[in-house]
N, C-alpha and C positions, 0 to 999 in steps of 0.2 A: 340876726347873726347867731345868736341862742340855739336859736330851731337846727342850722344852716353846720352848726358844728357839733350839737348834736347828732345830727343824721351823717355827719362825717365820719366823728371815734364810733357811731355804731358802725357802719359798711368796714373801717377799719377795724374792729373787732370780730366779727362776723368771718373775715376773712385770716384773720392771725391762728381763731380760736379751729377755725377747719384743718388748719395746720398739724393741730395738735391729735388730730384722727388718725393721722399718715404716719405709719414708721420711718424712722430715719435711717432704720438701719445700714441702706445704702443705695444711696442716690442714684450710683449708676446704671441703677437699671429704667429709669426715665429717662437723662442725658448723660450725667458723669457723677463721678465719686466729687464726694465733700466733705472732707474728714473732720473739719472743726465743725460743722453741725453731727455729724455722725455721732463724734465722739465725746462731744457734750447735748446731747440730746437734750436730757433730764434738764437741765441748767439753763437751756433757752427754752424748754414748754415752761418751765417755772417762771421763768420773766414774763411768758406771754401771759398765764394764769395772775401774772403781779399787775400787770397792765389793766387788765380785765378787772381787777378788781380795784385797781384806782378808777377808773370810768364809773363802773356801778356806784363810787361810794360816793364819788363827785357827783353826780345824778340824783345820790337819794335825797343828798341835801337838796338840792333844786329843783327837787320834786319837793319835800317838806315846805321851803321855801315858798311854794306856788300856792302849797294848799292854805298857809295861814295867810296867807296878802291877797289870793283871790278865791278861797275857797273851792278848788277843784286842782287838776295833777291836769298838764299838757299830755298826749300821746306820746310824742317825742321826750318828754322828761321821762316818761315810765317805760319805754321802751331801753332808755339808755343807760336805766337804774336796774333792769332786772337781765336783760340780753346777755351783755359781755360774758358777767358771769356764769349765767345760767349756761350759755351756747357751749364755756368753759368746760362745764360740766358733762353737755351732753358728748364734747369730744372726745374726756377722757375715756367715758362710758363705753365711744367705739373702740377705742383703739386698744382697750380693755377685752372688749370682747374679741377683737379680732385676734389676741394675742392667745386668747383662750381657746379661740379654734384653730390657732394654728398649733398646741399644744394636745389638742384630742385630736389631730392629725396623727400625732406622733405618737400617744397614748388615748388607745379605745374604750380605758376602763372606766369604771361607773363613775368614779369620781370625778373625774374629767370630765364625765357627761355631765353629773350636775351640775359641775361647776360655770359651763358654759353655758347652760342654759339659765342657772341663777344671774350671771353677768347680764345675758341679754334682756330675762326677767326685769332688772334691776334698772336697766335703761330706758325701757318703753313704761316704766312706771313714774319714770321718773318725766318724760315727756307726757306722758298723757295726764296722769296727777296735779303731780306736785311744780311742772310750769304752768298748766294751765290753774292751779290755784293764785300761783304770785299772781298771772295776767289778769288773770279776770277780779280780783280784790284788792290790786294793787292802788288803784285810784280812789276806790271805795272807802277804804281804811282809815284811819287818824294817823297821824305824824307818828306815836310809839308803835303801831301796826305795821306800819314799814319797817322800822326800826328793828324790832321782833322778825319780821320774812327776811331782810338782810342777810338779822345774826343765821339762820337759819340755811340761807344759801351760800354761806359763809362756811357754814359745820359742814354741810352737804361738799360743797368742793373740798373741805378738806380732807372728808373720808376717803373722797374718789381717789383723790391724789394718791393718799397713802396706799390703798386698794391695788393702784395702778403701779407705786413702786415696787411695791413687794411682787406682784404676780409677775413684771419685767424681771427682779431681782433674782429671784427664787424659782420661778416653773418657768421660764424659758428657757434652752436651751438653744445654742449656735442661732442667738438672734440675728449674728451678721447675714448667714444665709438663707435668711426666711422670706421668702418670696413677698411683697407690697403693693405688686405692680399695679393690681386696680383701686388699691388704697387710695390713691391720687386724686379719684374724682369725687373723696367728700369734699374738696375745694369747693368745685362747682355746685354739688348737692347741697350744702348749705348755704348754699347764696340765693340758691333758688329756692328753699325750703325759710329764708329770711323774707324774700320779695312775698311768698306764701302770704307768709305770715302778716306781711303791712296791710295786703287787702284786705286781708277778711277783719283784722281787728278794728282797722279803719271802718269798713263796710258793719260790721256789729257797732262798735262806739256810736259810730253816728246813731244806726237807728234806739240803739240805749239810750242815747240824750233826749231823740227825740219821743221819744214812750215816755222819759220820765219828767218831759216837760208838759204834755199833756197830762198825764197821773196827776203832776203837782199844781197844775189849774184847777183839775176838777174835784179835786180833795179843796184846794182854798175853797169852792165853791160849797162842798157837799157842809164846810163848819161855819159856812155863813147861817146858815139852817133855816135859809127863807120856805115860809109856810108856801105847800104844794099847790099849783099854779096860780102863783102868786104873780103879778105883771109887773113886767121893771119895763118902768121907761126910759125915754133915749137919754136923758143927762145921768142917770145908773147905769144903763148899759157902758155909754161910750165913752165915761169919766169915772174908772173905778177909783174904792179907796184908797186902793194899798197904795203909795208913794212912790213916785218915778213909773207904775203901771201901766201899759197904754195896751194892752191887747186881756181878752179872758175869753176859757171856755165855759160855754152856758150848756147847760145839762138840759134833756129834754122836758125835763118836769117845770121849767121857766117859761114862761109866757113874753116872746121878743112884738113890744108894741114900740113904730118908728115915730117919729115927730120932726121932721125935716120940714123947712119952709120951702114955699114953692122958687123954684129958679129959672129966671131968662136961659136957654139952651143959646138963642141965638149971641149972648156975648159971651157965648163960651167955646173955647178950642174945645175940637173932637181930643180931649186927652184918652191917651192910654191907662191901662187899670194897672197899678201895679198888684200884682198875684201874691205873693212872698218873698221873701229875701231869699229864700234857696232857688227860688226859680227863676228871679230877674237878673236882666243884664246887668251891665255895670254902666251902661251908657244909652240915652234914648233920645234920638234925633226927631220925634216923630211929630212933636208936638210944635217943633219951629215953624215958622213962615213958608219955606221950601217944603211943607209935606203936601201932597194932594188933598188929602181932608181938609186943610185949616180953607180949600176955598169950595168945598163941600158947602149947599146952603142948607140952614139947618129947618128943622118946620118951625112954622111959626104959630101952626094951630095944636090944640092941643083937644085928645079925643077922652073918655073916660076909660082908665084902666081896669082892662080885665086880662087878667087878674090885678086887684092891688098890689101893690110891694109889702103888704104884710099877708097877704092869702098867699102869695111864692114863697115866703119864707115861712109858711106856715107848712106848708107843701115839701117843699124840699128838708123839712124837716124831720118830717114821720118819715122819708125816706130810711133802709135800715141800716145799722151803722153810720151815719151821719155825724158828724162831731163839728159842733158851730162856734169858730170863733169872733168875736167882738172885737173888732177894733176901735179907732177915733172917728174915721168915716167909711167903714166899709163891714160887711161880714164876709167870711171865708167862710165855704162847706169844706169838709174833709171827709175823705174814706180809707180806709189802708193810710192812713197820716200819707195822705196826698191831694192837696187841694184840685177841686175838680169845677168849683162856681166861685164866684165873688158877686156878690149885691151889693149895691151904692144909692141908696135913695135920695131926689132932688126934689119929693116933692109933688110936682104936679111929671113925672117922669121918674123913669130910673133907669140904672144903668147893669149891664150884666158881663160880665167876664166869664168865658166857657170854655172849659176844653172839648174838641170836637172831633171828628171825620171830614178830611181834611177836604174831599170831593166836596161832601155834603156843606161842610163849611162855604164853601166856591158858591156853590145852587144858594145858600141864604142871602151871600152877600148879594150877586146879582138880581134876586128879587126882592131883598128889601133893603132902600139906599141908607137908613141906620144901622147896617150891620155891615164889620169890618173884623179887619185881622187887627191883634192886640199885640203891637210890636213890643210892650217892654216885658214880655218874658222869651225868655232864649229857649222852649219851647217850642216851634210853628205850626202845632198845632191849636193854638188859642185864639180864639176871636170874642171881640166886646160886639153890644148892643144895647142902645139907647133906646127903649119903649117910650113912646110916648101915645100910645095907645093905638100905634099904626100897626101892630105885630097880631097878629089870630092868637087867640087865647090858646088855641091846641098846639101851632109854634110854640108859642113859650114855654110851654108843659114839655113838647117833644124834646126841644134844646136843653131843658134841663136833667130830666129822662137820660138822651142820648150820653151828656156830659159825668152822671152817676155812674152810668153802664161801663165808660171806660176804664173805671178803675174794679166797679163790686163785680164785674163775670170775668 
């Protein structure tokens, strides 16, 4: 509900604040005259400016709010803490400037040229600076850091404003007849210069979280300061200590030795792998009664692994850029922080999760009956396999090979 009206007063401000771009001077050359906005102008962009700056200020607290109860600022809280006002800002800035070129219209002299172009100077500084500072440190910051960019876009709106009186007041002249007609579409411009703005910040935060959740694995890793290729075995790898812990990045200078007991395959459903939570479904039928697999027979002999499940993960290791995470029962490869393999050792068998070439995937499964498509990532191009020593060493190597390729060329 939080999220849901935040994202509400912002589209509603966004669209108040584009308002404030438009001269009022006189309606009717859109549809008709409208004297009580004409002629109180001043008096409703200042309400719109008062609006905008109760949203922000309500926001900052619930951004504060978030950062001391969970240590981090929602996208939606920071968006609804810096926007209104700021957009505030950038409206004045137009319509400041427009005011100013419609003024070197009527006066060519130097002064008027500076001035205009100080205006527009003054605007595109203040969008490419001084917003993109609030955004990008706005989450970053402590609770008095916000507090501080507030008071700060607070002074800022208030200069504009006065800026914006006085040049209305003072250097225009015959504002009623001053032409606005294409004024009209910063409505639209900023709505779409808003939706801009959600992807990409969205599209950057994510990948910022995700950089600096690996950074802050392999830092806890680098102040463990285990002696260099030192071998952690499986109850260290897949039981770390830190408290509530259940996944780590192992750095390549660690030595991954498994220790799985061997397992019956045959009283076991063909399960699906799950890959990561950013990749899986929300729901996985696969492994019910009604799947075709579950009346797949499984083998029942077992040949000797070649490769072992610690020569593949030894292997897929030196691969370059590689980043190996640990989990409880499984590893994840990474390249580009995109999982491209998952290994699962049973033992006397193991299991493999791959992303593939979706043809090529088709030609494995039909020539070897352990190999299928891995229905619990929303993906389709993923397939598991179950080695049990029935797969050519040079398969294995090539599936893994092909599965790196997708993402490192």
């Amino acid at each position: 509900m939080k999220k849901f009206l935040g994202n509400l007063l912002l589209l509603i401000s966004v669209l108040l604040v584009s308002l404030v771009a438009v001269p009022w001077n006189n309606f009717a050359q859109w549809y008709q005259a409208i004297p009580l906005l004409t002629d109180n102008e001043i008096m409703f962009k200042g309400a719109i400016g008062g609006f905008a700056l109760i949203v922000s200020l309500i926001y900052l607290f619930v951004s504060n709010s978030e950062y001391k109860n969970y240590g981090h600022v929602k996208n939606t809280s920071r968006n609804a803490a810096v926007l209104p006002l700021y957009g505030f800002i950038l409206a004045l800035n137009a319509y400041t400037a427009y005011l100013s070129y419609y003024v070197y219209l009527l006066d060519t002299s130097i002064t008027a040229r500076l001035l205009t172009v100080g205006l527009f100077a003054a605007g595109l500084l203040n969008l490419l600076v001084f917003g993109m500072m609030l955004i990008s440190t706005f989450k970053k910051t402590s609770n008095g850091g916000r507090v501080l960019r507030f008071i700060f876009l607070l002074q800022l709106a208030g200069f504009a404003g006065a800026v914006t009186f006085w040049y209305k007041t003072y250097k225009v002249v015959n504002y009623a007849s001053m032409s606005a007609r294409y004024m009209i579409l910063a409505v639209p411009l900023f709505l779409v210069l808003y939706i801009v703005f959600l992807i990409v910040t969205r599209t950057k935060d994510k990948q910022k979280e995700e950089e600096e959740l690996l950074e802050n694995e392999i830092n806890e890793i680098k102040t463990e300061k285990r002696p260099r290729g030192k071998k952690v075995d499986s109850s260290e790898q897949y039981q770390p200590k830190a408290e509530g812990r259940k996944t780590m990045i192992v750095s390549k200078e660690q030595t991954i030795v498994s220790g799985q007991n061997n397992i019956d395959p045959t009283n076991i459903v063909y399960e699906d792998v799950e890959v990561d939570p950013e990749f899986a479904k929300t729901s996985n039928q696969s492994n019910q009664a009604n799947s075709i697999e579950y009346y797949i027979e499984k083998p029942k002999m077992f040949k000797p692994l070649d490769p072992t499940f610690d020569e593949l993960v030894s292997y897929v290791r030196e691969l370059p850029q590689v980043v190996t995470k640990l989990d409880d029962d499984r590893i994840t490869f990474y390249v580009d922080r995109k999982p491209f393999l998952v290994l699962m050792n049973f033992g006397n068998y193991y299991r493999m999760a791959f992303k593939y070439d979706l043809e090529q995937g088709i030609r494995l499964i039909i020539k070897y009956p352990t190999i299928s498509k891995n229905k619990s990532t929303r993906d389709e191009l993923w397939f598991k396999a179950n080695n049990y020593g029935d797969i050519p060493k040079e398969v294995v190597y090539s599936i893994v090979k092909s599965a790196y390729n997708n993402y490192s060329v």
